[in-house]
Phi, psi and omega in degrees: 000321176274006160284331165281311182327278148020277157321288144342285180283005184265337157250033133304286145014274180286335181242353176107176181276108145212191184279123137356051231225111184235212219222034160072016172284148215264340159320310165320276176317281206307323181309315194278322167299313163318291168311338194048052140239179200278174196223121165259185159201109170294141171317181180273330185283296162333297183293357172269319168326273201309294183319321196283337163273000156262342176291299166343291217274312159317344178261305194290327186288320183262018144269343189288332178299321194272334176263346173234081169268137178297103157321322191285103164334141182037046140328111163297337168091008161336302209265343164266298168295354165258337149329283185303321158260017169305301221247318141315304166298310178310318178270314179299322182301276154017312224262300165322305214266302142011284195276357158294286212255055138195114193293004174253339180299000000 
């Protein structure tokens, strides 16, 4: 419990206090009661959602790695995260413009 503690307040810290919403590990609720924040736990159907968009974005991560592999010695992986927000704006824009022009999405 005190390594989520921990954990936890090391990203309050950086992002600020919001709720909590984890995968039922019985650590978590005591961790977040200590701290006094709220605690979700996802459903199973939640937790297929999440698991299936990180294998998605983990498949879009490893082709970009096979047609643009980074040369540089100690690579920081810079270059995946300006991907990776390459592809969030891009799929948000997407998602939008979609959702103008058809009422059913």
């Amino acid at each position: 419990m005190f390594v989520a503690v921990r954990f936890i307040l090391n990203l309050v810290k950086r992002y600020g206090e919001h709720p909590v919403s984890t995968d039922g590990g019985t650590w978590y609720p005591q961790a977040c009661r200590f701290l006094g924040l709220r605690h979700h736990i996802h459903s199973s159907y939640e937790k297929s959602i999440i698991e299936r968009t990180v294998q998605y974005i983990k498949d879009r991560t490893e082709g970009f790695d096979d047609y643009f592999p980074c040369r540089k010695s100690k690579c920081k992986l810079q270059h995946i995260q300006k991907w990776l927000n390459l592809f969030v704006r891009y799929y948000n824009n997407n998602l939008f413009f979609l959702t103008l022009q058809s009422p059913f999405i």
